[in-house]
C-alpha positions as CSV (number, residue, x, y, z in Angstrom):
1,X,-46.4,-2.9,188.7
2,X,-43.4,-4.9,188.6
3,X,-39.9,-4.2,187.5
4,X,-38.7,-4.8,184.5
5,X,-35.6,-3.7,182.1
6,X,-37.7,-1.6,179.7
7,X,-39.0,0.5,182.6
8,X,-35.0,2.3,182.7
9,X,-35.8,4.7,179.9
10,X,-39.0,4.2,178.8
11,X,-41.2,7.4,180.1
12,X,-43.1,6.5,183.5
13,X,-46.9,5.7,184.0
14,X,-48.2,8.3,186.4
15,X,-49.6,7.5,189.5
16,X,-51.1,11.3,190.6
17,X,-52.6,10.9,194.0
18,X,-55.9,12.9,193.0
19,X,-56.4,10.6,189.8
20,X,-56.5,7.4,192.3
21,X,-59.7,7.7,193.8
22,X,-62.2,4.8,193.0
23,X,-64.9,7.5,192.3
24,X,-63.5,8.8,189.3
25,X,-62.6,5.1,187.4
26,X,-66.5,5.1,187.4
27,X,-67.3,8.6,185.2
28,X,-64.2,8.0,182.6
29,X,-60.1,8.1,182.4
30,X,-59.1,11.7,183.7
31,X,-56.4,12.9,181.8
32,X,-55.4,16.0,183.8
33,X,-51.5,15.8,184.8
34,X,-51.5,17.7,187.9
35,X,-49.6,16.5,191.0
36,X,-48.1,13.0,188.8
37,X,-45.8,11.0,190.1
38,X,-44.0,8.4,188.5
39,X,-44.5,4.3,189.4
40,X,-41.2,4.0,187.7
41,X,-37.6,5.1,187.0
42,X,-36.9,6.1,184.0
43,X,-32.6,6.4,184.4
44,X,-31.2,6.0,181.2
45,X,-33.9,8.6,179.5
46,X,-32.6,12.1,180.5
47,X,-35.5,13.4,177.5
48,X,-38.4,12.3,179.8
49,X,-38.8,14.9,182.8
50,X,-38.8,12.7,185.2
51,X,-35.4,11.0,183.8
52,X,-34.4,14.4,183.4
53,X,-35.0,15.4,187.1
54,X,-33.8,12.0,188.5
55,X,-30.4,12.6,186.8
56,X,-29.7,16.0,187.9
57,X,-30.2,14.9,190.9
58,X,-28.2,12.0,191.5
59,X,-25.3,13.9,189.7
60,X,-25.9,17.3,191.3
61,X,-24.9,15.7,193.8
62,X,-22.6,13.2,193.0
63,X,-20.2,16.9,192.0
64,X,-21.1,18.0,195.3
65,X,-19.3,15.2,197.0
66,X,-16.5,15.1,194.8
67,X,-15.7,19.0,195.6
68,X,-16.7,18.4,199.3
69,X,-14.1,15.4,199.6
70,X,-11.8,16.5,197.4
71,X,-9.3,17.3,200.0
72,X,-8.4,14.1,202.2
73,X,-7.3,12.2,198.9
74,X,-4.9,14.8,198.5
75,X,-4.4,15.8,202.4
76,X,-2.5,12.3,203.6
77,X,0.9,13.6,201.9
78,X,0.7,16.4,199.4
79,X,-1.3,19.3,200.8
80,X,-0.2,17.9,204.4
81,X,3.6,18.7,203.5
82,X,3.2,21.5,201.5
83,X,1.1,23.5,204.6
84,X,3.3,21.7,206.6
85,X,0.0,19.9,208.9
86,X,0.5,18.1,212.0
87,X,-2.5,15.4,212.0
88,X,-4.3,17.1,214.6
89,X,-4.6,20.0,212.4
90,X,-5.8,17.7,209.5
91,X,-8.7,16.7,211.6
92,X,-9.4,19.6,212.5
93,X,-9.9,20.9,209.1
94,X,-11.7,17.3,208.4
95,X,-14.6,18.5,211.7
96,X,-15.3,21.6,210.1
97,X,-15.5,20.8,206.7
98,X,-18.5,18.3,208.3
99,X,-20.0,21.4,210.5
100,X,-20.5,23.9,207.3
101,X,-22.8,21.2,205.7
102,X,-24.7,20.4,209.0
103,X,-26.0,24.0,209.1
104,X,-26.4,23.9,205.4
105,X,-28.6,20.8,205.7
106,X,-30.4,22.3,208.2
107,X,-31.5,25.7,206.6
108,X,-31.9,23.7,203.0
109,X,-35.3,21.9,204.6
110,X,-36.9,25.1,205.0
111,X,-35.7,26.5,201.7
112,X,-36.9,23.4,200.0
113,X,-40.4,23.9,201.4
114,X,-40.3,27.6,200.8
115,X,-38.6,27.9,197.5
116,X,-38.4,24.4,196.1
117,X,-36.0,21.8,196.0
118,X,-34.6,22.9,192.2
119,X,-33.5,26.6,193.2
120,X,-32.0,25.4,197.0
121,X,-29.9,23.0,195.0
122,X,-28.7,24.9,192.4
123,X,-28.2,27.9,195.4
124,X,-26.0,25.0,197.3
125,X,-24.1,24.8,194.3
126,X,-23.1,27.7,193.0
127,X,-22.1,29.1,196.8
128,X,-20.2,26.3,197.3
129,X,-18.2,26.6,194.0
130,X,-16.6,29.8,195.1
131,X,-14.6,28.4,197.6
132,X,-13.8,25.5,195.4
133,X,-12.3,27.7,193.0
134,X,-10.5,29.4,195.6
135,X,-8.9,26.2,197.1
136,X,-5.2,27.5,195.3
137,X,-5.3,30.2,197.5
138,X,-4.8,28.8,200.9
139,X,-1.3,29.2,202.4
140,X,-1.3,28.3,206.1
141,X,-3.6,25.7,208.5
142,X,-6.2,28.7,209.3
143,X,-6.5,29.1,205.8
144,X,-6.9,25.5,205.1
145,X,-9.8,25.2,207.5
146,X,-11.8,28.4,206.7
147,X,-11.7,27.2,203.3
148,X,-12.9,23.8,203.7
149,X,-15.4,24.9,205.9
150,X,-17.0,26.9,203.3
151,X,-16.7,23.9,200.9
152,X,-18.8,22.3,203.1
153,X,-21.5,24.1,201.9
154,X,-22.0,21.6,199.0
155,X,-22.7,19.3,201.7
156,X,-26.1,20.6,202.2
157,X,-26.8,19.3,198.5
158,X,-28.0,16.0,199.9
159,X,-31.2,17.6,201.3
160,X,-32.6,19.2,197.8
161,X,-31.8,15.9,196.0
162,X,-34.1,13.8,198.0
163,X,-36.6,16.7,198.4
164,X,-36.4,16.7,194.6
165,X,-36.5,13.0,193.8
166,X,-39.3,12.6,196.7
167,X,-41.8,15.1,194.6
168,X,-41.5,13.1,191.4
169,X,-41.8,9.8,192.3
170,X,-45.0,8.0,194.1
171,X,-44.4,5.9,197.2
172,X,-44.1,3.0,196.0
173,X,-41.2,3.7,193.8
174,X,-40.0,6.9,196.3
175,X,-37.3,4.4,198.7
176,X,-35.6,3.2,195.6
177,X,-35.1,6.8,193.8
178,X,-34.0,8.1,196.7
179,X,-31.6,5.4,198.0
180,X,-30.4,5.3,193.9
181,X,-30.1,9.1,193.6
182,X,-28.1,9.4,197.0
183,X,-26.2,6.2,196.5
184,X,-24.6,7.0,193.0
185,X,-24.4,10.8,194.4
186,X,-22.5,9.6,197.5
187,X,-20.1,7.1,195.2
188,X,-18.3,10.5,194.3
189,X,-16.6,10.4,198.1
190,X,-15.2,7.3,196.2
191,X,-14.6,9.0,192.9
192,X,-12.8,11.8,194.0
193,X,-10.4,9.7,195.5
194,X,-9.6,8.1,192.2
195,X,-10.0,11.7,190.2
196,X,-7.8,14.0,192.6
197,X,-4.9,12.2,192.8
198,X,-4.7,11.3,189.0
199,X,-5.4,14.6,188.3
200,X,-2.3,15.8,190.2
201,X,0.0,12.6,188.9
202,X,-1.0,14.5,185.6
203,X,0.0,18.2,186.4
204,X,3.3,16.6,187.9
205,X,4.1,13.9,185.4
206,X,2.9,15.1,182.2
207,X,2.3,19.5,182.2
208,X,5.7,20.1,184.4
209,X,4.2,21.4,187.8
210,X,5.3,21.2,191.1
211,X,3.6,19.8,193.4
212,X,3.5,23.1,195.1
213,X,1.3,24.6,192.2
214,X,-0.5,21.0,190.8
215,X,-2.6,20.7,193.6
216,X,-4.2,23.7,193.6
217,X,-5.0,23.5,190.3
218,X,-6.5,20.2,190.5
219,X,-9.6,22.2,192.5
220,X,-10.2,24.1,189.2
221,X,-11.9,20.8,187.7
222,X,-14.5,20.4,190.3
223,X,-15.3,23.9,190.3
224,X,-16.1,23.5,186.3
225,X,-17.8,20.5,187.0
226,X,-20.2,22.3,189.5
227,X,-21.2,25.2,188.4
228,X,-22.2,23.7,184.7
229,X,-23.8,21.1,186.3
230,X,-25.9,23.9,188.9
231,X,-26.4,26.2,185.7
232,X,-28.1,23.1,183.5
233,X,-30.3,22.1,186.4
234,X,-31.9,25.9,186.2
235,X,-32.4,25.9,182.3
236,X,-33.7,22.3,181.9
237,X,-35.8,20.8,184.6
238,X,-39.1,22.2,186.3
239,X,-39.6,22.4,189.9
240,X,-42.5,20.1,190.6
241,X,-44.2,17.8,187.7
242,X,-46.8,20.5,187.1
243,X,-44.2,23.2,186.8
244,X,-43.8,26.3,189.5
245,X,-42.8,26.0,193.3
246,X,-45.1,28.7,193.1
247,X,-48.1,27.5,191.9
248,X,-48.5,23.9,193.2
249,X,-51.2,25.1,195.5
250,X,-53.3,26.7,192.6
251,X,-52.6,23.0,190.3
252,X,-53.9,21.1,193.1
253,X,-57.2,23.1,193.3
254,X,-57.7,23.4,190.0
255,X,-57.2,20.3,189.4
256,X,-59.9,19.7,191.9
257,X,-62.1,21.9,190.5
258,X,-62.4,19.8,187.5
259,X,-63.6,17.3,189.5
260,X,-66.7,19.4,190.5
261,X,-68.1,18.7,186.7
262,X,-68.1,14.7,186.9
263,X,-70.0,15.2,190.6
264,X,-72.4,17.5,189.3
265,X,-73.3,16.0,186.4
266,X,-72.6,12.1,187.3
267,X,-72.4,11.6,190.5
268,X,-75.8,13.3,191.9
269,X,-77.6,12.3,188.9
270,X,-76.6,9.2,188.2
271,X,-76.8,8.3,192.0
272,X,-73.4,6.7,192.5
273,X,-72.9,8.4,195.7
274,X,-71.2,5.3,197.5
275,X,-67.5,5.0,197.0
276,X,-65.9,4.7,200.3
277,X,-62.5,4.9,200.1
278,X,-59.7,6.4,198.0
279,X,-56.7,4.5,196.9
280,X,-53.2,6.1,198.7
281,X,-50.6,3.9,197.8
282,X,-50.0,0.6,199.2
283,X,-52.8,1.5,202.0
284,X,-57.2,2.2,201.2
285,X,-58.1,4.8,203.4
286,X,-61.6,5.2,204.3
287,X,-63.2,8.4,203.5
288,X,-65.7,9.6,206.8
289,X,-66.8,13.3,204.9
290,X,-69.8,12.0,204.7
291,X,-70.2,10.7,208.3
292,X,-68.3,14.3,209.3
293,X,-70.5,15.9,207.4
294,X,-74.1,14.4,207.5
295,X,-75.9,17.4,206.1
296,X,-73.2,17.6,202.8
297,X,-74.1,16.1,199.3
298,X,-72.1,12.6,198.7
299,X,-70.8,14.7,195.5
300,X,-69.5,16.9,198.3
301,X,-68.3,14.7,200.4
302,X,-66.2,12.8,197.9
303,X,-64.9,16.1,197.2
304,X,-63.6,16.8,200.4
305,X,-62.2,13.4,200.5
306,X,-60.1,14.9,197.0
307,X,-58.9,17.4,198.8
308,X,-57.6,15.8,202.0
309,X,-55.7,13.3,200.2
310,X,-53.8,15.7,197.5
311,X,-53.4,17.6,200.9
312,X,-51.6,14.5,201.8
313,X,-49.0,14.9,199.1
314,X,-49.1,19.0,199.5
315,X,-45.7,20.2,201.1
316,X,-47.1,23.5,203.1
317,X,-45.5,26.6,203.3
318,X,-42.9,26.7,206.6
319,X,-44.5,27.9,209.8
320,X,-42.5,27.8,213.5
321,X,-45.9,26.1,214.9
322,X,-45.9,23.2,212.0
323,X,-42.4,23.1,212.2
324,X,-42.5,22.6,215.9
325,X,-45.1,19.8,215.2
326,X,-43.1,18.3,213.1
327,X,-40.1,18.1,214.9
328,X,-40.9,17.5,218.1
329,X,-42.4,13.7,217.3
330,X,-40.6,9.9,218.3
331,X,-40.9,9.0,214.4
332,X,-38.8,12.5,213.4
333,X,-36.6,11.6,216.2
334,X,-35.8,7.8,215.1
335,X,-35.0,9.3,211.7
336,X,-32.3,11.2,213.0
337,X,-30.6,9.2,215.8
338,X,-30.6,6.4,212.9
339,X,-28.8,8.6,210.3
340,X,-26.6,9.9,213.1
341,X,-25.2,6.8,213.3
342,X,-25.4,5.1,209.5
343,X,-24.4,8.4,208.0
344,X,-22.1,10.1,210.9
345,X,-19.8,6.6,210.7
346,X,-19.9,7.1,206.6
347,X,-18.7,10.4,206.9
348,X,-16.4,9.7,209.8
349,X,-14.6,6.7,207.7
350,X,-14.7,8.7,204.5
351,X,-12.4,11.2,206.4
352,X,-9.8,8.8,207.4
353,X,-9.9,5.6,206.2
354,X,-7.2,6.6,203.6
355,X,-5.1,7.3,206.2
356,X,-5.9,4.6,208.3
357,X,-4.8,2.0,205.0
358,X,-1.7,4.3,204.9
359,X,-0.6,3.7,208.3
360,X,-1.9,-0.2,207.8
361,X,-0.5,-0.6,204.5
362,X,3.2,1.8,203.9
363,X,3.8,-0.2,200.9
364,X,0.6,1.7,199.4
365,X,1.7,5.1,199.6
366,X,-0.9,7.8,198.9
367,X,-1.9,6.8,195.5
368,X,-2.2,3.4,195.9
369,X,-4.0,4.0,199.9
370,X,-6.3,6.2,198.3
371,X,-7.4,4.4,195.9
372,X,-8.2,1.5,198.1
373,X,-10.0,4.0,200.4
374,X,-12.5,5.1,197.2
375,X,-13.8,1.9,197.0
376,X,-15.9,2.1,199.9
377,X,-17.5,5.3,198.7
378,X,-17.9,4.1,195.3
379,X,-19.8,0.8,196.7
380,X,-22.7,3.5,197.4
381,X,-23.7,3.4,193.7
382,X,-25.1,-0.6,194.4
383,X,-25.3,-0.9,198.2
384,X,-27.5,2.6,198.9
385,X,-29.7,1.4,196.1
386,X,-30.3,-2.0,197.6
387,X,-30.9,-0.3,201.0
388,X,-33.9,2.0,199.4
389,X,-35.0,-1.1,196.9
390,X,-35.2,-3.4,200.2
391,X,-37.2,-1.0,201.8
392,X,-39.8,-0.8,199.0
393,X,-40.1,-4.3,198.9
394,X,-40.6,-5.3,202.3
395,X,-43.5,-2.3,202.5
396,X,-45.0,-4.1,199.3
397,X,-45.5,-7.1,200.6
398,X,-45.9,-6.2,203.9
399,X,-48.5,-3.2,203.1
400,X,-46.9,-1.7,206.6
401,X,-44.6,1.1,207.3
402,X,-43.3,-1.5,210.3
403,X,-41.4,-3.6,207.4
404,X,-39.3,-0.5,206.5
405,X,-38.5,0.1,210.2
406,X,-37.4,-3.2,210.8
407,X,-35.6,-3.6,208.0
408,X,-33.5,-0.2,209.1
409,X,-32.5,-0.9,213.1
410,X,-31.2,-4.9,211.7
411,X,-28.9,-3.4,209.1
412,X,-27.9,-0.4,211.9
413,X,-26.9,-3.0,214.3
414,X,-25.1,-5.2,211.8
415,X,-22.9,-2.2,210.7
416,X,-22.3,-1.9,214.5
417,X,-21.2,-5.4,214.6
418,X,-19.0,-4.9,211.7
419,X,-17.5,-1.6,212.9
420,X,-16.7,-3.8,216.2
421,X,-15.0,-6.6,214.1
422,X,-12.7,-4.1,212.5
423,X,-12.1,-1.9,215.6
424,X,-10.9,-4.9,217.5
425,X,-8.7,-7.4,215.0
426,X,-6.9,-3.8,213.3
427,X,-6.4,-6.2,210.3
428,X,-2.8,-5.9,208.9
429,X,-4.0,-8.6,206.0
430,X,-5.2,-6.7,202.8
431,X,-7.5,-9.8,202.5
432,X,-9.3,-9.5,205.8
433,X,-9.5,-5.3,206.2
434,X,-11.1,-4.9,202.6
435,X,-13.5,-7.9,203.3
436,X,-14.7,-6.4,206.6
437,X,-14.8,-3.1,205.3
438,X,-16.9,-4.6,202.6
439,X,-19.0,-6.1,204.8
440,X,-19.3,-2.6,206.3
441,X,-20.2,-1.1,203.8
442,X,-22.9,-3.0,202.9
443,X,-24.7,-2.5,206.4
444,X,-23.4,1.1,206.5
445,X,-24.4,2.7,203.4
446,X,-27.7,0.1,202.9
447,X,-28.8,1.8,206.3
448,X,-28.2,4.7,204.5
449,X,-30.8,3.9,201.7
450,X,-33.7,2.2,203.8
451,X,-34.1,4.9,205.9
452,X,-34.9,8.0,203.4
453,X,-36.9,5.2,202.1
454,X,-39.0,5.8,205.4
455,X,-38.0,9.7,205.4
456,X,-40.9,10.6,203.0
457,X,-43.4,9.0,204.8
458,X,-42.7,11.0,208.4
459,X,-44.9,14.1,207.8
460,X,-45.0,13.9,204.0
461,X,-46.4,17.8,204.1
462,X,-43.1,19.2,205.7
463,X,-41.2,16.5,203.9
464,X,-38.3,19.3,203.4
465,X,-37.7,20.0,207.1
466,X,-38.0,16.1,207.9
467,X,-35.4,15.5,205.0
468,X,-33.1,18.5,206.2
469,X,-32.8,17.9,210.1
470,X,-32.2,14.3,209.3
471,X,-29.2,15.1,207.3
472,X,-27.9,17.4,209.7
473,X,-28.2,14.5,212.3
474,X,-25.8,12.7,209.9
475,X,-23.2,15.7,209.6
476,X,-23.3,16.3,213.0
477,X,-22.9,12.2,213.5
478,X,-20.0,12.5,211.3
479,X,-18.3,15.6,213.7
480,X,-18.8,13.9,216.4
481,X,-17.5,10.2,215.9
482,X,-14.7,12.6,214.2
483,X,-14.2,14.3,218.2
484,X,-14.2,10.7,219.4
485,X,-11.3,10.1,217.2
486,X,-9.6,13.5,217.8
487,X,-9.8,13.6,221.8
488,X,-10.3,10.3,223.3
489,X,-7.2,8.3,221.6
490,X,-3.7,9.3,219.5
491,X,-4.8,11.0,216.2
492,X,-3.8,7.7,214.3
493,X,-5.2,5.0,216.5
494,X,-8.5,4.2,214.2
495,X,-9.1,0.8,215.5
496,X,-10.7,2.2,219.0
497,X,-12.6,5.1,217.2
498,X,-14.1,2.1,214.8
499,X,-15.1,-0.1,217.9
500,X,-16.3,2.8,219.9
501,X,-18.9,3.8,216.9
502,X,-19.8,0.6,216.4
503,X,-20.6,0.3,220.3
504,X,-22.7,3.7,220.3
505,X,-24.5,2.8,216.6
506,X,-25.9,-0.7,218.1
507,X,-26.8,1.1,221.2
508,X,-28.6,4.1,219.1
509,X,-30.7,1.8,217.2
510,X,-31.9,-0.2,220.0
511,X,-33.0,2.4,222.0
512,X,-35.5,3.6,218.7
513,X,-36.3,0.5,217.8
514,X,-39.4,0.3,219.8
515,X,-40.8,3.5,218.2
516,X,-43.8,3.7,215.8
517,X,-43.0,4.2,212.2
518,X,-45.2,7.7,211.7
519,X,-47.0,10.0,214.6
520,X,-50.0,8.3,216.1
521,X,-53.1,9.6,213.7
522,X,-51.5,10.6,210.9
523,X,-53.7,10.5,207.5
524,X,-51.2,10.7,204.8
525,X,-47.7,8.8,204.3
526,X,-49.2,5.3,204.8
């Protein structure tokens, strides 16, 4: 089904995985809505579930990243001075404020198979809003960093949004509602950068406070923000499109079980036993029950068939052996190197590129620095999405998971070329610094989108722990090209940290790139 213009708020067609089989077109249209996904995006319809569930999402998030990077806007001058921070001490704060959400990301996968994406995000945001709230408090340096550390926590909000988005919309749809619900989350780095500061120009200029008091009460905005935001997502939107966490076992067999009646009464007595294969996306897989089982019914074998594929799309309840086996594959581990370096350099720049304008720039000053720096975190909105919608395409007319994974190493080692170009001409012409960081962020954050476009194919039954331990691959990315930066050059010298990433993300992708998209044998995902 092609795109087109309507599609953005009219309500979806349904694609559910156990309504695709061949078998079933023969007996009748089966109207059961258990496990449906949606073939389109419905973005500008917040009325239609899935619209609904696609815009809490991308905006659950989107707050998220505003709180989490609400400080480095503010941190070049204001906050610097008024704690009086040397730099080191602002990067320090910077590394930890990255670690809180790499443990975060890491323990929201297995909430997000155990509880459910909906409750782990609204969880993520109402534990990080405390701290938010609390960010007028902090007097000294350790205060700054324990604080920011525990801000962090909305970090881990990444991880339940493309959990979230993954379990409402089918695969050929899922790269571009996961790269658009991430992108226009992410564009609040970019946002916040733009809000904080003219939030505190107003305190100053127009209600009479110092700059002592007006930055800490800028943090009570975000705080609102968040927890109205967590709040709404709990009152209006379901967990899965058949309703409980809970119960999405219990849907998929009864839905299943209805199933039983047409094979009963059609399928036996009518003698169309011979269907051979059950539609699964952008792939036909072959159904073998009956070779498997040579002694079974062809009504029973096509009924096992049922039930292997909704398996396909089941997430399963967490165990340490099917983590294990999930973890401990090449596919799981492309994921993460590749966000390491796409999603560590974001982070990393996001942290100091206002400074680095600043230093660059003087004339600037921190308004004017900062608002340059936004730019590359609002050019998420487009450049994420065109990541995810790139990676949808080239699977569609490819029909191979291959497409996606070449796609995602070429725009990896582009942004490495780019970070390189940067790194060694330190531009001091505006012209040239915001067209190569432009550049940049077109490979960076594009990278970004195409590969949770290939996330939710990678052991689509523990797609929560694949989702978190590929975040946490980017947060810990993010720490460490922030290290590289802290401890192998002066605190201010960004052109080596820039050439030095881009050095280790060409290397990281090329040393993947020979990898197999999904484990060897794998039945669903394809």
């Amino acid at each position: 089904m092609g795109f087109t213009i309507a599609s953005l708020w009219q309500a979806p067609a349904i694609n559910p995985i156990n309504r695709k089989s061949n078998v079933l077109a023969q007996y009748g249209p089966v109207n059961d809505p258990t496990i449906e996904k949606a073939k389109s995006i419905p973005v500008l319809n917040p009325f239609n579930v899935y619209g609904r569930v696609f815009f809490f999402s991308w905006w659950g998030f989107f707050v998220a990243f505003c709180s989490w990077y609400s400080f480095p806007p503010l941190l070049t001058e204001t906050i610097k001075k008024d704690l009086n921070l040397s730099q080191a001490e602002v990067a320090n704060s910077n590394i930890l404020a990255l670690a809180a959400a790499l443990i975060v990301r890491l323990v929201a996968g297995f909430a997000c198979d155990r509880y459910g994406a909906r409750w782990t995000f609204a969880a993520i945001l109402l534990l990080g809003a405390i701290p938010t709230a609390l960010a007028g408090t902090v007097k000294t340096h350790n205060g700054l960093v324990v604080l920011r550390f525990f801000v962090g926590i909305l970090g881990g909000s990444f991880i339940p949004c493309q959990v979230w988005t993954t379990g409402f919309f089918d695969k050929s749809v899922v790269g571009t509602a996961n790269a658009m619900a991430a992108g226009l989350g992410n564009a609040g780095s970019g946002v916040t950068y733009f809000l904080m500061p003219a939030i505190f120009d107003s305190l100053v200029q127009r209600q009479g406070l110092t700059e002592h008091k007006a930055w800490r009460v800028a943090f009570l905005v975000p705080f609102i923000l968040i927890t109205v935001t967590a709040i709404g997502m709990i009152l209006t939107c379901p967990d899965t499109p058949t309703g409980k966490w809970s119960s999405r076992n219990r849907d998929v067999q009864r839905h299943l079980d209805m199933r039983d009646t047409f094979f009963s009464t059609n399928t036996v007595g009518n003698g169309q036993g011979n269907a051979s294969s059950i539609d699964s996306g952008n792939d036909t897989v072959e159904l073998n029950s009956t070779k498997r089982h040579g002694h079974f019914t062809d009504a029973q074998a096509q009924e096992d068939d049922l039930l292997t594929a909704a398996s396909w799309e089941l997430v399963e309840k967490p165990t340490v052996k099917g983590s294990l086996e999930a973890l401990c594959t090449l596919p799981t581990l492309t994921l993460m190197v590749v966000y390491f370096c796409s999603f560590g350099t974001e982070l990393c720049i996001n942290s100091v590129l206002g400074a680095y304008y600043a230093g660059n720039f003087p004339s600037l000053g921190q308004t004017g620095s900062g608002s340059w720096a936004a730019m590359f975190g609002l050019l998420n909105a487009v450049f994420r999405p065109a990541g995810g919608l790139l990676g949808d395409l080239v699977y569609r007319y490819t029909k191979s998971l291959w497409g996606k994974k070449i796609l995602l190493h070429s725009l990896g080692v582009l942004l490495g070329v780019f970070m390189i170009l940067v790194g060694v001409n330190d531009p001091r012409s505006k012209s040239m610094m915001f067209g190569l960081m432009t550049g940049m962020a077109f490979f960076d954050e594009a990278s970004n989108g195409a590969c949770f476009a290939l996330v939710p194919h990678v052991r689509p039954t523990s797609n929560g722990l694949i989702t978190g331990v590929t975040g946490a691959a980017g947060n810990l990315g993010g720490i460490m090209f922030l290290l590289i930066g802290r401890y192998t050059s002066d605190a201010a010298d960004h052109p080596k940290v820039f050439w030095l990433i881009g050095i280790i993300t060409i290397a990281g992708n090329l040393l993947v790139a020979w990898i197999r998209p999904i484990p060897k044998g794998q039945l669903g995902g394809r």
